[in-house]
C-alpha positions in Angstrom: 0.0 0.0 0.0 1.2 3.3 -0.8 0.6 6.9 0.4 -2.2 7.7 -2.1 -3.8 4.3 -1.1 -3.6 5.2 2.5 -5.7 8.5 1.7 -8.4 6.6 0.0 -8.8 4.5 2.9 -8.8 6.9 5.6 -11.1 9.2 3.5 -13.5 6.2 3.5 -13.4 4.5 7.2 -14.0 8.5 8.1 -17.0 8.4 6.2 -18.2 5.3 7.2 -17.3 5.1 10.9 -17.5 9.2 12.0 -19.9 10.6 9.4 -17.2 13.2 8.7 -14.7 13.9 5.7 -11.3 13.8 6.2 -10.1 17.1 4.6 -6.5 16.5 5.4 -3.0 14.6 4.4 -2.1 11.2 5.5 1.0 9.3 5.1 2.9 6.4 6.0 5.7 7.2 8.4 8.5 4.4 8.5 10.5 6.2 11.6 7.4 5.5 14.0 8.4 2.4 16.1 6.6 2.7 19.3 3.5 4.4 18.0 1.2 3.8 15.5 0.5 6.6 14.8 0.0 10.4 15.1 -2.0 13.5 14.9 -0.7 17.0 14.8 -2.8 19.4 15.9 -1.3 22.4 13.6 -1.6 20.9 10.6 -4.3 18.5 11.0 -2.3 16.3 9.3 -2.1 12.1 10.3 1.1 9.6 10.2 0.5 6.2 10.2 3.4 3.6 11.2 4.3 1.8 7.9 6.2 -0.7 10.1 3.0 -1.6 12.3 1.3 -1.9 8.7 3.7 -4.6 7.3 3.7 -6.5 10.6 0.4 -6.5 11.8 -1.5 -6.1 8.4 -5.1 -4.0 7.6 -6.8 -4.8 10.9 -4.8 -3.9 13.4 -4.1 -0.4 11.1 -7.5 0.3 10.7 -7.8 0.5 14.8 -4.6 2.6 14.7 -6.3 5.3 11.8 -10.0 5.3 13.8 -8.0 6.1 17.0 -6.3 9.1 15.0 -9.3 9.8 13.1 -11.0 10.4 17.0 -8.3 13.1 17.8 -9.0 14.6 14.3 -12.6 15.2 14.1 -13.0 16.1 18.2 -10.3 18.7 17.8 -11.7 20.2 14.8 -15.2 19.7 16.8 -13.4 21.8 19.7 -14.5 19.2 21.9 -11.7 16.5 24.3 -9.5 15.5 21.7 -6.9 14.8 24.5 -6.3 10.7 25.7 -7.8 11.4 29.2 -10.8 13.7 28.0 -13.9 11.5 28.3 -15.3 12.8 24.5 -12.2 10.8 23.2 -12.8 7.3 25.5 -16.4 7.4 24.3 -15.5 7.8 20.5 -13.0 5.6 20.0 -15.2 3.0 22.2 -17.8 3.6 19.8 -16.1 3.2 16.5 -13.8 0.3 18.0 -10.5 2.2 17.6 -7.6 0.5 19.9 -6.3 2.7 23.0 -3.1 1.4 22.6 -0.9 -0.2 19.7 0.7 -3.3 19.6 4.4 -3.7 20.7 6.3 -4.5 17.1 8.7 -6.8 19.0 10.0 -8.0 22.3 13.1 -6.7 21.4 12.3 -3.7 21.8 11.2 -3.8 25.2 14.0 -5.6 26.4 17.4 -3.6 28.0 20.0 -4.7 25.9 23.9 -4.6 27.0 26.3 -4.3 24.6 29.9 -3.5 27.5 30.7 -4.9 30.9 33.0 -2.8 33.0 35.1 -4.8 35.2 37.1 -3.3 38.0 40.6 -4.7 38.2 41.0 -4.3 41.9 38.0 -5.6 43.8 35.9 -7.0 40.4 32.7 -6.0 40.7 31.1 -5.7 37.3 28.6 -3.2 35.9 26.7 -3.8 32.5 26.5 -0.7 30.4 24.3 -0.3 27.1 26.9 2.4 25.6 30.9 2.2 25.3 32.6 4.9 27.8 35.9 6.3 28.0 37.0 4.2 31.3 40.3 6.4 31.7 37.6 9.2 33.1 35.6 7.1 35.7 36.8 4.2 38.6 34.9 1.8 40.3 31.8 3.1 42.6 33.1 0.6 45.3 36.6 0.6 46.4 37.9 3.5 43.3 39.8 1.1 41.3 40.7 1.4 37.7 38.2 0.0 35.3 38.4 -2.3 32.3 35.5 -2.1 29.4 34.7 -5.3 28.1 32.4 -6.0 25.0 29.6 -8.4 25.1 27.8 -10.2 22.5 24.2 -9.4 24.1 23.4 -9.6 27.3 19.6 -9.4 27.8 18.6 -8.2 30.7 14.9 -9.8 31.2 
């Protein structure tokens, strides 16, 4: 599916579901990881997660637009366009939008580390995420010198 695609459909599950045109743009956004998708309020303008579209297919994208489509017509309605506002619970209830999007992966929720820093005197070990320059920093226990050691993935579950 491509942009002008997308339009089509949103202009239509607009229509159907709200009663209400959609007068603005929408477009696939392939940065958007941990959202689905989102509304600006300037422009009036909707992204939509293309990777939550190849993953998870037409269904679970069609919740993702309706939820966007609820901040988009109740802000141009002046009315609680805002996640806790009760106009927006009721709406997206009603048209059977999803409150939340579905994680892409597990991965992503994990802590991954990537460095160990071992202390040469009393060996305590620290797992770090990013490499650090260990000439600036000594152990938080006995203020030892510090050796950075990398890892091949430590998850931390």
């Amino acid at each position: 599916m491509n942009d002008e695609q997308l339009q089509v459909w949103v202009e239509q599950i607009s229509l159907h579901f709200f009663g209400r045109p959609f007068l603005h743009q929408v477009k696939f956004n392939p940065r958007l990881r941990t959202t689905g998708g989102r509304y600006f309020t300037k422009s009036h303008h909707i992204d939509i997660s293309r990777k939550h579209y190849d993953h998870f297919g037409k269904e679970e994208t069609e919740k993702i637009i309706k939820h966007e489509l609820c901040h988009y017509h109740l802000h141009l309605l002046n009315k609680g366009y805002k996640h806790r506002d009760a106009d927006f619970k009721q709406l997206l209830k009603k048209v059977g939008g999803s409150r939340y999007c579905r994680p892409l992966s597990e991965k992503h929720n994990q802590n991954v580390y990537r460095y160990q820093l071992k202390c040469l005197k009393c060996e305590s070990t620290y797992l770090r995420k990013r490499k650090m320059d260990v000439s600036k920093y000594v152990c938080g226990k006995c203020k030892g010198k510090l050796k950075l050691i990398p890892l091949d993935y430590i998850h931390d579950s």
